[in-house]
NUTORRO-558685 format. One record per residue (C-alpha): residue in three letters; z negated, x negated, y negated; chain. Coordinates in steps of 0.1 Angstrom, whole numbers, padded with zeros to 4 digits. Example, Ala and Ser with C-alpha at 12.3 -4.5 7.8 and 13.67 -1.06 7.14 Angstrom:
// NUTORRO-558685
ATOM code     z     x     y unit
ATOM  Ala -0078 -0123  0045    A
ATOM  Ser -0071 -0137  0011    A
//
This chain:
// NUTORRO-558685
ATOM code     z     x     y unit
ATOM  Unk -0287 -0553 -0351    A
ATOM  Unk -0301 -0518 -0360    A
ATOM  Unk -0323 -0498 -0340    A
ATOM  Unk -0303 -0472 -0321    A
ATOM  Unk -0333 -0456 -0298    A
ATOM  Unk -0334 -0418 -0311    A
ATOM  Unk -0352 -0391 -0294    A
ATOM  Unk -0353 -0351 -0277    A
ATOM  Unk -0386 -0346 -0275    A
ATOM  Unk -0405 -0362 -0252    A
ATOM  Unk -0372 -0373 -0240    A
ATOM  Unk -0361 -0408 -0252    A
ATOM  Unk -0326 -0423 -0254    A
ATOM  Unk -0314 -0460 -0262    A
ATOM  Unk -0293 -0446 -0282    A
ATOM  Unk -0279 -0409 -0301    A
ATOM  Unk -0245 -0407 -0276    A
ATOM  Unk -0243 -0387 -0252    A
ATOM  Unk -0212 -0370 -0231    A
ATOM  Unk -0207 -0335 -0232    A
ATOM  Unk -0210 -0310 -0204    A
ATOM  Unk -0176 -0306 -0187    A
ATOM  Unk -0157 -0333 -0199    A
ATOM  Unk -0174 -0362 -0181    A
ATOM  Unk -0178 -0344 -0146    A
ATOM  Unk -0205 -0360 -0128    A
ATOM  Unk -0197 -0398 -0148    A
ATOM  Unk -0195 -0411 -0115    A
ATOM  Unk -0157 -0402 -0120    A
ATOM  Unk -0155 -0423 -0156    A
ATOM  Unk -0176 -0451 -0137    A
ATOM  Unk -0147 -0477 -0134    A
ATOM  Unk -0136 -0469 -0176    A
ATOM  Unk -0172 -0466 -0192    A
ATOM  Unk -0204 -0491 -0185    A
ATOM  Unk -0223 -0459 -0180    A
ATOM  Unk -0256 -0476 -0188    A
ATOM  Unk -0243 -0481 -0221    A
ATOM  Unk -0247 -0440 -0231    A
ATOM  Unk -0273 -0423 -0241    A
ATOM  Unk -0272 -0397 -0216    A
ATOM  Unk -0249 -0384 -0195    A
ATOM  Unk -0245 -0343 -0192    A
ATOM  Unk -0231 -0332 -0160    A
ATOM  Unk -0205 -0302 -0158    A
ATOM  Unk -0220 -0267 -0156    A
ATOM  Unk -0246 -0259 -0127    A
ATOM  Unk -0255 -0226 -0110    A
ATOM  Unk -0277 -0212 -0085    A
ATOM  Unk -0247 -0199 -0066    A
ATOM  Unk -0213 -0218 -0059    A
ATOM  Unk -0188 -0204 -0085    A
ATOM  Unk -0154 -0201 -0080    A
ATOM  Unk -0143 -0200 -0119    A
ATOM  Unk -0113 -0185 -0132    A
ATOM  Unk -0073 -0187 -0119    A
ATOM  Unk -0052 -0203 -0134    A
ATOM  Unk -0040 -0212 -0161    A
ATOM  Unk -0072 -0220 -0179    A
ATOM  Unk -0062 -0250 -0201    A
ATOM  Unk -0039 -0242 -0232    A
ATOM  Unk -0032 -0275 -0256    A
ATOM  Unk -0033 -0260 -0294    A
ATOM  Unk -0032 -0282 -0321    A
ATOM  Unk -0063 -0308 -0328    A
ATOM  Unk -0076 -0292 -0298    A
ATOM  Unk -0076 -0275 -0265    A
ATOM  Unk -0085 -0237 -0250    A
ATOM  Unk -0099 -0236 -0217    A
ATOM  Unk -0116 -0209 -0195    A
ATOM  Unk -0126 -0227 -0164    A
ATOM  Unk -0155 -0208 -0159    A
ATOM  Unk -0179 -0226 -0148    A
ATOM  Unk -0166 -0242 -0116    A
ATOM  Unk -0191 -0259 -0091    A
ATOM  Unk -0204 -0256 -0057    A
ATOM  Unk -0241 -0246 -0069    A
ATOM  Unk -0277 -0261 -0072    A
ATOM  Unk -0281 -0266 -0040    A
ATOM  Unk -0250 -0291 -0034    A
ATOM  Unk -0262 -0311 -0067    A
ATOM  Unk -0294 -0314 -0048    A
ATOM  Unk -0283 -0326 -0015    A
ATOM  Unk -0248 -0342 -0025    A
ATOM  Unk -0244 -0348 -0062    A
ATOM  Unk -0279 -0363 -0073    A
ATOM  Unk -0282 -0387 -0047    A
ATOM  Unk -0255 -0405 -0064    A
ATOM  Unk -0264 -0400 -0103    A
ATOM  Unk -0297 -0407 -0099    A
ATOM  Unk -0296 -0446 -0102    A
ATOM  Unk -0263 -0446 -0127    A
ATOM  Unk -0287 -0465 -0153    A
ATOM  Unk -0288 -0438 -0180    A
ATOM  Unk -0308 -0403 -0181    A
ATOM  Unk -0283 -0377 -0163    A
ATOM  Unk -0287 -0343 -0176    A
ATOM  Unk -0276 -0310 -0161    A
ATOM  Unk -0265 -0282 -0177    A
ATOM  Unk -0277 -0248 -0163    A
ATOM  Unk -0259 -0215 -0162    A
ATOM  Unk -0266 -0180 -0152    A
ATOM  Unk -0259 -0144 -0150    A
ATOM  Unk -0293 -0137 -0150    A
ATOM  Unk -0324 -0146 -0163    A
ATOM  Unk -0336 -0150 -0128    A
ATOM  Unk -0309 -0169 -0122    A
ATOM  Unk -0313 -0193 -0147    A
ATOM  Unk -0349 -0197 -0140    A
ATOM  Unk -0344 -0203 -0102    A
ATOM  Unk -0315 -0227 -0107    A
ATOM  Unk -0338 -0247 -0135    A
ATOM  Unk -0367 -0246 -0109    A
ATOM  Unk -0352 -0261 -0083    A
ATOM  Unk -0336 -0287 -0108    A
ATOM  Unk -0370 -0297 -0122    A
ATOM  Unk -0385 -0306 -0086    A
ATOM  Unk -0356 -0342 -0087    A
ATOM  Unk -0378 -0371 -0102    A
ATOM  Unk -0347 -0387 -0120    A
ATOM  Unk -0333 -0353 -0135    A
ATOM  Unk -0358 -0352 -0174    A
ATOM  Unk -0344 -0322 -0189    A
ATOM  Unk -0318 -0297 -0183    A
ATOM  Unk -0293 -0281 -0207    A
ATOM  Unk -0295 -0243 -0212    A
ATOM  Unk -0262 -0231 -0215    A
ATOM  Unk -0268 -0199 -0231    A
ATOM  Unk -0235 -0198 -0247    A
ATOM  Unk -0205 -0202 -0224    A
ATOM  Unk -0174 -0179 -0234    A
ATOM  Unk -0158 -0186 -0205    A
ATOM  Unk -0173 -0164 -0177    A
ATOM  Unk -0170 -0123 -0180    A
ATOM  Unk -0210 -0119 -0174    A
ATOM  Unk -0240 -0139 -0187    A
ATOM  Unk -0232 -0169 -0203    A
ATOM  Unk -0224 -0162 -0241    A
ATOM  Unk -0241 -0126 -0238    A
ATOM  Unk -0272 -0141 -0234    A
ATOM  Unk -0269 -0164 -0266    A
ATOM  Unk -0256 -0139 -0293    A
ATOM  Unk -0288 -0123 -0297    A
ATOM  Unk -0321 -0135 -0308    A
ATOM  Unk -0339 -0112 -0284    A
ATOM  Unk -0321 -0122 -0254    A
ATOM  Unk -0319 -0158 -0260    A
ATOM  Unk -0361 -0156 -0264    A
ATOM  Unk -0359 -0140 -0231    A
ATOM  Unk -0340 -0164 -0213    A
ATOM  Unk -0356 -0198 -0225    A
ATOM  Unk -0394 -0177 -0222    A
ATOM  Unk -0384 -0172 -0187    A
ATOM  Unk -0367 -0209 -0182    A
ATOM  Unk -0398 -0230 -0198    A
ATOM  Unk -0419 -0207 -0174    A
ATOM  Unk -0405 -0224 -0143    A
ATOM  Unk -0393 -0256 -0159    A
ATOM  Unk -0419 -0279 -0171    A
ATOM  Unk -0394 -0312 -0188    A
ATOM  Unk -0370 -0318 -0213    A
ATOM  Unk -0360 -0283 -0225    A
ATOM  Unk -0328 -0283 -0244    A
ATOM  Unk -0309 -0251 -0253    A
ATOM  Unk -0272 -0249 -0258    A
ATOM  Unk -0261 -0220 -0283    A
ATOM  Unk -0232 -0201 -0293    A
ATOM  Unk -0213 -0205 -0327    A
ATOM  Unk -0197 -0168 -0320    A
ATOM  Unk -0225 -0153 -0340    A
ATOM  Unk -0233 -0143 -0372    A
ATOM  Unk -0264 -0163 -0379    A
ATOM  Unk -0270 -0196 -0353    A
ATOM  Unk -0303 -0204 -0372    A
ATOM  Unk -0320 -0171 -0364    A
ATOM  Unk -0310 -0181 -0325    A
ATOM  Unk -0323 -0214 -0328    A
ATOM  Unk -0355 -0203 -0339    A
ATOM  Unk -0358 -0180 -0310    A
ATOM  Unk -0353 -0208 -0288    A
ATOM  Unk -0377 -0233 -0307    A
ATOM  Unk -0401 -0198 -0309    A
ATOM  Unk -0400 -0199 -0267    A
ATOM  Unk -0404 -0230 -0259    A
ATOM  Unk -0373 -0256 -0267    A
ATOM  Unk -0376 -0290 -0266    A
ATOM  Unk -0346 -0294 -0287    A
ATOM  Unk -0310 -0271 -0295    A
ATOM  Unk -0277 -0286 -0288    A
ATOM  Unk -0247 -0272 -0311    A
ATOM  Unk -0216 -0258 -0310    A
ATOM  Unk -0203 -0247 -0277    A
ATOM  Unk -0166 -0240 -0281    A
ATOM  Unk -0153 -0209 -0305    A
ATOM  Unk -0137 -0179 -0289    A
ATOM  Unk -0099 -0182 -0291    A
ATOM  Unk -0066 -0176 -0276    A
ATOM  Unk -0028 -0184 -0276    A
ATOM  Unk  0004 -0159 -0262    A
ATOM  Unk  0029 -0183 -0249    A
ATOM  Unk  0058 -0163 -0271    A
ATOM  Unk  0087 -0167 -0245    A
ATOM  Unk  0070 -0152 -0217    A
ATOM  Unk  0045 -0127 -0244    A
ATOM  Unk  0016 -0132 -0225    A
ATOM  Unk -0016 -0150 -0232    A
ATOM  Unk -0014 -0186 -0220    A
ATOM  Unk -0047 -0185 -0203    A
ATOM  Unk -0056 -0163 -0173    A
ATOM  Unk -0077 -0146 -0187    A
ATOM  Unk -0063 -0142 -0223    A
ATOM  Unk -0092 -0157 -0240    A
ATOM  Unk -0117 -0191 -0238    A
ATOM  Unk -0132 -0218 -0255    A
ATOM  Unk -0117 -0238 -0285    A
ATOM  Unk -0127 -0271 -0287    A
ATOM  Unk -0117 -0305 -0300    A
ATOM  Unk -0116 -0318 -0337    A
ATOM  Unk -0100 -0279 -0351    A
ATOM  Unk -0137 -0271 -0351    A
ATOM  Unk -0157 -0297 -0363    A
ATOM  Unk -0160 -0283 -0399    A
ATOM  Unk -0175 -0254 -0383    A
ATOM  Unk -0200 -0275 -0359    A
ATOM  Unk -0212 -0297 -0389    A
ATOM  Unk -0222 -0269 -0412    A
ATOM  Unk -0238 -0251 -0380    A
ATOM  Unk -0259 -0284 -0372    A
ATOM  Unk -0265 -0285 -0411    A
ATOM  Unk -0281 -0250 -0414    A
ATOM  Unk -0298 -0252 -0377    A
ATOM  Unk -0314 -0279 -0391    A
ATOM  Unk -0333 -0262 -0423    A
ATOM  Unk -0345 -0236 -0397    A
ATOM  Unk -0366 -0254 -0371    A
ATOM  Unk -0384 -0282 -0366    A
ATOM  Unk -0372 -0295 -0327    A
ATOM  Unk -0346 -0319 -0325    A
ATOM  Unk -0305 -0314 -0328    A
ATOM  Unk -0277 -0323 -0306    A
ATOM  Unk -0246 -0320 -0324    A
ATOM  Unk -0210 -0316 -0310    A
ATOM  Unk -0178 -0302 -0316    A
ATOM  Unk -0146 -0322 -0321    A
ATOM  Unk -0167 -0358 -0325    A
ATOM  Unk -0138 -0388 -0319    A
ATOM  Unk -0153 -0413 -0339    A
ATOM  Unk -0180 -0430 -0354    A
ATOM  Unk -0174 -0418 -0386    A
ATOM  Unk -0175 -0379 -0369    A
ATOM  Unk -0212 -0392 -0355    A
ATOM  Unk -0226 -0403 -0384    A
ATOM  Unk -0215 -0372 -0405    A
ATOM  Unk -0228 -0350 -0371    A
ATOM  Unk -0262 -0371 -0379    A
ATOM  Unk -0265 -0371 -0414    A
ATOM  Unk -0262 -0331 -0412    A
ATOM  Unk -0294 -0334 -0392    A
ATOM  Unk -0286 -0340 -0356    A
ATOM  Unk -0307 -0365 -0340    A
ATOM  Unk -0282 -0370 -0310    A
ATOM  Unk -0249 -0366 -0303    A
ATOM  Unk -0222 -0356 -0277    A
ATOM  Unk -0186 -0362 -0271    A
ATOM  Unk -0166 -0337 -0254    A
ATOM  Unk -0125 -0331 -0256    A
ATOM  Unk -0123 -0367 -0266    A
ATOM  Unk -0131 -0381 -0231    A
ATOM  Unk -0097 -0362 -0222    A
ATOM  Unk -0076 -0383 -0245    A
ATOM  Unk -0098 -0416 -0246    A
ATOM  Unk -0118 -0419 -0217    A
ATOM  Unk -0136 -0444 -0234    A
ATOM  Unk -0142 -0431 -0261    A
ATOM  Unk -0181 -0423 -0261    A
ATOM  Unk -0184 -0461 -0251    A
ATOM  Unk -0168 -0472 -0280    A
ATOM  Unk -0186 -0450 -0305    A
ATOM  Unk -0219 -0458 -0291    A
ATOM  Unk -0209 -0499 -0299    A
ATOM  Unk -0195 -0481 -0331    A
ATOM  Unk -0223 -0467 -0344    A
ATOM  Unk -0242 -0500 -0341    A
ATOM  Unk -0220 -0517 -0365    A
ATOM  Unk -0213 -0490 -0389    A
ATOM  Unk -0252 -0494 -0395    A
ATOM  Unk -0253 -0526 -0399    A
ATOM  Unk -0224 -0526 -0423    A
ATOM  Unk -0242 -0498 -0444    A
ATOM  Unk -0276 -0523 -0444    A
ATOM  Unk -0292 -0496 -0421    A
ATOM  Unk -0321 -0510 -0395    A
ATOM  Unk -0328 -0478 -0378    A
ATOM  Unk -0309 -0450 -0365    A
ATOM  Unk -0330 -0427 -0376    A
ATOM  Unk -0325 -0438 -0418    A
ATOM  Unk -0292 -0416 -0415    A
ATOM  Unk -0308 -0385 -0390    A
ATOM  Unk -0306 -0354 -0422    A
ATOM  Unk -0297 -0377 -0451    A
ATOM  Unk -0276 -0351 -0462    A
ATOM  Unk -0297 -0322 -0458    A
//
């Protein structure tokens, strides 16, 4: 059986799968579908250092192969995950990360500082790249000069597992990515959804509340891989790839375009067990392909 043990920096996972922020909630919710201990990590929905309200509704639009949303970030804060939510994830028998957001770079930084004082959280997830809130979020990752500014201030305060999530609604992702890597980054996760929209035409109005959010699902894979693919000429810290993955087939392209790790996201909405099986998956496409280590397909097409 071959090797499936991959790694984030410092950080090291039994294996390349991970779930994506969002779609898995806290995995205590997919608990009675998916062995959780089977994943390589788990990455909790959106965290910030205030409770957040997100946006009315509607904020989910079906479109085909994939889905809008504009949730915005719901959640009751850092300081609930501390008291309620980590007590609970903390012995789920895989790493759990969180993913961090802000409207602020002091935001950020105290929400990541308060996160980096619980033993059995190793890295965070810098979500510099959310289209789905009307301040921070994506404004933050469509510049080089304010993405270096937020990870400077975040790897000040935040001494683990660094991981920064970035935007594909910009004209050159590598550039970002080596800001990130410049400041500090442990490792780059990519794509976060694309900006779109749909107008329901009987009622001519924009099906989400806010007109606008995030495309997801296998529409923009295409666009994911050849992100991952470029990201991964430009730096030298490791690659989480995602965007529309629903098989194993999807991982291993994801992985030979350089990503060292994977996530699954809209998926988990129409297979709940679907990052279970792809982990399995991945083990016996290997071994079908005479591969003994995960890490003889990380960038074979680069």
């Amino acid at each position: 059986m071959a090797n499936l043990h991959t790694s984030l920096g410092t950080l090291q996972l039994q294996n390349p799968v991970m779930t994506a922020s969002g779609t898995f909630g806290y995995g205590l919710e997919f608990a009675d579908i998916v062995r959780l201990d089977r994943l390589g990590a788990i990455i909790v929905k959106g965290t910030t250092l205030e409770p957040r309200e997100g946006n009315p509704y509607p904020r989910m639009a079906e479109t085909a192969q994939g889905m809008l949303n504009c949730v915005g970030l719901q959640n009751k804060g850092v300081a609930y995950f501390c008291e309620h939510i980590y007590p609970q994830v903390r012995t789920i028998g895989t790493h759990v990360i969180v993913n961090v957001s802000g409207h602020s770079i002091e935001s950020y930084a105290a929400c990541a500082e308060q996160l980096a004082a619980l033993t059995d959280i190793p890295a965070i997830e810098l979500n510099i790249s959310c289209p789905n809130v009307k301040e921070g979020g994506m404004a933050f990752g469509t510049s080089a000069k304010s993405a270096a500014e937020v990870v400077r201030e975040v790897r000040r305060v935040y001494p683990k597992t660094l991981i920064v999530k970035l935007s594909p609604n910009v004209t050159d992702i590598a550039e970002i990515a080596r800001a990130a890597e410049a400041e500090g980054a442990d490792a780059v996760s990519l794509i976060n959804t694309l900006l779109g929209m749909a107008i329901d035409i009987e009622k001519r109005q924009p099906k989400l509340s806010i007109g606008t959010g995030g495309l997801s699902g296998p529409a923009v894979k295409p666009v994911a891989v050849r992100m991952v693919w470029q990201v991964a000429k430009a730096v030298k810290i490791p690659i989480v790839g995602l965007g529309g993955i629903s098989s194993v087939a999807d991982a291993v392209e994801f992985m030979m375009a350089g990503a060292s790790a994977i996530q699954i996201g809209t998926a988990n909405f129409v297979q709940p067990d679907i990052s279970e099986r792809i982990a399995d998956g991945l083990s016996d496409w290997l071994d079908a392909h005479g591969c003994t280590d995960v890490r003889e397909i990380i960038g074979a097409a680069l």
